[in-house]
C-alpha positions as CSV (number, residue, x, y, z in Angstrom):
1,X,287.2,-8.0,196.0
2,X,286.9,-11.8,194.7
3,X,285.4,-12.7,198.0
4,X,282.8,-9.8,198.0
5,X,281.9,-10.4,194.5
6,X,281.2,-14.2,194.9
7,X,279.5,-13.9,197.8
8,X,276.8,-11.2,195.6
9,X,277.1,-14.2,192.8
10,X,275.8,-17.0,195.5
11,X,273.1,-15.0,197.4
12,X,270.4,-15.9,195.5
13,X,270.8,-19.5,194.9
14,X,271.5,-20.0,198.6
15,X,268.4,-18.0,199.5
16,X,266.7,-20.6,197.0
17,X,268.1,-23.4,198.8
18,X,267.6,-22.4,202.3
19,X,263.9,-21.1,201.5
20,X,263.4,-25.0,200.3
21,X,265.0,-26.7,203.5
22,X,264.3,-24.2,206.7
23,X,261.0,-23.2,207.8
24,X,260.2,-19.3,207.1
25,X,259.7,-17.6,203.8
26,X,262.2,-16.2,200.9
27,X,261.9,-12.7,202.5
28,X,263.4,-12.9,205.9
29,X,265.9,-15.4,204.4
30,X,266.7,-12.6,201.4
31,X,267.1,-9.8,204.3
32,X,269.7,-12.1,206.7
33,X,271.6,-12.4,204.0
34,X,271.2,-8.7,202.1
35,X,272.5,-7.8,205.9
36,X,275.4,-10.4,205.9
37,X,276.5,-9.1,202.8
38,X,276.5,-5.3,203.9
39,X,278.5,-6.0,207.0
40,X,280.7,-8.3,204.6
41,X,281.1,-4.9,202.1
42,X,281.5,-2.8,205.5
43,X,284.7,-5.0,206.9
44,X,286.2,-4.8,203.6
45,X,286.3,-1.5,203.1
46,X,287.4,-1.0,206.6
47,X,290.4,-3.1,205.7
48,X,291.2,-1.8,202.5
């Protein structure tokens, strides 16, 4: 649950950062990551 609850704490700072150094805009960097995150939350409660 630690892992799953930083990874929520550094979403939006990294989609700050990557938005400043890779080509492309806040959006589709926001939804990688939003779908990252649910496959993260999906393997975790598959293993718990």
């Amino acid at each position: 649950m630690v892992i799953v609850s930083t990874t929520a704490i550094g979403v939006k700072p990294l989609v700050g950062f990557l938005s400043d150094r890779v080509r492309g805009t806040r959006k589709a960097h926001l939804m990688i990551l939003s779908w990252y995150f649910a496959l993260i939350l999906v393997v975790f409660g598959l293993v718990a």
